[in-house]
C-alpha positions in Angstrom: -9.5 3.0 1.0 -7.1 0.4 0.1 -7.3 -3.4 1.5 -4.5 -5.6 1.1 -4.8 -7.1 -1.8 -4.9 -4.0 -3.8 -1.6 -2.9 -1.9 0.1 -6.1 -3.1 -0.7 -4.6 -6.5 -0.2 -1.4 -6.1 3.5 -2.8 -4.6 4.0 -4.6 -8.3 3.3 -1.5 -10.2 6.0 0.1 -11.8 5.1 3.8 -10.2 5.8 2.1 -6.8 8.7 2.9 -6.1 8.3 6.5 -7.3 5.0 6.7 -4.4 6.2 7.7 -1.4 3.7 5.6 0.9 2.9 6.8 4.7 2.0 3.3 5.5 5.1 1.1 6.4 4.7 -2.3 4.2 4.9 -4.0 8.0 1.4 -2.0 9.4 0.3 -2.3 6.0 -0.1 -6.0 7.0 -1.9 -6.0 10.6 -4.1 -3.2 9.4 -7.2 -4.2 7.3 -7.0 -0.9 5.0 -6.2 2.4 4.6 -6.0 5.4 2.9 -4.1 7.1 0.2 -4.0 10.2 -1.5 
């Protein structure tokens, strides 16, 4: 579970852009949290 402060961090980290995310950055924002595996 992921809220989004923690996927503002996770966004800063250098692996980012290596992580293919699911989650577009825009529903990212409406939604409350998710999940990543």
């Amino acid at each position: 579970e992921v809220t989004p402060d923690i996927y503002e961090i996770f966004k800063k980290s250098s692996w980012w852009n290596a992580y293919h995310c699911s989650v577009s950055d825009r529903l990212a924002s409406v939604r409350p949290y998710f999940c990543m595996q």
